[in-house]
Structure formats: structure tokens, C-alpha cells
C-alpha positions as CSV (number, residue, x, y, z in Angstrom):
1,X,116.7,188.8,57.3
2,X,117.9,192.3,58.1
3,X,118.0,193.4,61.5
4,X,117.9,197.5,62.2
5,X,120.3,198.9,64.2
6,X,118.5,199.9,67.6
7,X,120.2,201.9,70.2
8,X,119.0,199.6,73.0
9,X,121.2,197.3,71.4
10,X,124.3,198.5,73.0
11,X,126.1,198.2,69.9
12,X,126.4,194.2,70.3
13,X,125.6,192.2,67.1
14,X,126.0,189.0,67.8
15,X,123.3,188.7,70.7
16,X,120.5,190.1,69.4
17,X,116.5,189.6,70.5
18,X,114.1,189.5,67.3
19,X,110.6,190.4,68.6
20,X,108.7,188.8,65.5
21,X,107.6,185.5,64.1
22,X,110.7,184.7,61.6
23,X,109.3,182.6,58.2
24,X,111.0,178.9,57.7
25,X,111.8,179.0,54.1
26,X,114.0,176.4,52.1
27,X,115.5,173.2,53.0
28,X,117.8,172.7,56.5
29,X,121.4,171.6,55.5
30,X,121.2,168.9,57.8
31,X,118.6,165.9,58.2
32,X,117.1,165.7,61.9
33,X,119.8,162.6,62.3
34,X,122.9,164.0,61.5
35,X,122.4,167.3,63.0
36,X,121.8,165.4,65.7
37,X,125.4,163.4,65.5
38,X,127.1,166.6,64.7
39,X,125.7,168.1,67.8
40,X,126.6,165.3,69.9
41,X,130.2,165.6,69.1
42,X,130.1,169.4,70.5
43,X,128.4,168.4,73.1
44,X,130.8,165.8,74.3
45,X,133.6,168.0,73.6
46,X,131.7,170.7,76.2
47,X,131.3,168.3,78.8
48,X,134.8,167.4,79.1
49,X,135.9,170.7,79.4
50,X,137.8,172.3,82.3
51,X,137.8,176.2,82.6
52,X,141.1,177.8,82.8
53,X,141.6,181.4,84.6
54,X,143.9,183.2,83.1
């Protein structure tokens, strides 16, 4: 998909609102399961985190 360039975006990229119905096309890389157990691990990794001021 190609996203234009709006000047409300502030110049971020990686954030950015899509205001239309996107199509599903293809196969996911992942079955429902083992995105599941790849998730978990991040998840668990998260939790267990302490924040650190710098």
C-alpha cells in the first residue's frame, strides 16, 4: 500500500492513521497458533520489564 505524504502528518512515518478499509490479500506468515506463541514470548518479556530513567 502507498501512503501520501499529508502535512497533518507532522512529518512522522512510523505512526500513521489510514482512514480507509485496507484489502486482506495473500496468506499470513504465521498460523493463528504460533503467532500466538511468538507473541507470548514478547509479551512475557514486557511484563517483566522495569523502566530505567536515564
Amino acid at each position: 500500500m502507498t501512503v501520501k505524504v499529508r502535512d497533518d502528518y507532522g512529518g512522522c512515518r512510523s505512526w500513521v492513521e489510514v482512514h480507509r478499509e485496507l484489502p486482506f490479500e495473500g496468506t499470513p506468515a504465521l498460523s493463528d497458533d504460533e503467532f500466538e506463541r511468538a507473541a507470548g514470548g514478547d509479551r512475557d518479556i514486557a511484563q517483566d520489564a522495569v523502566a530505567v530513567v536515564a
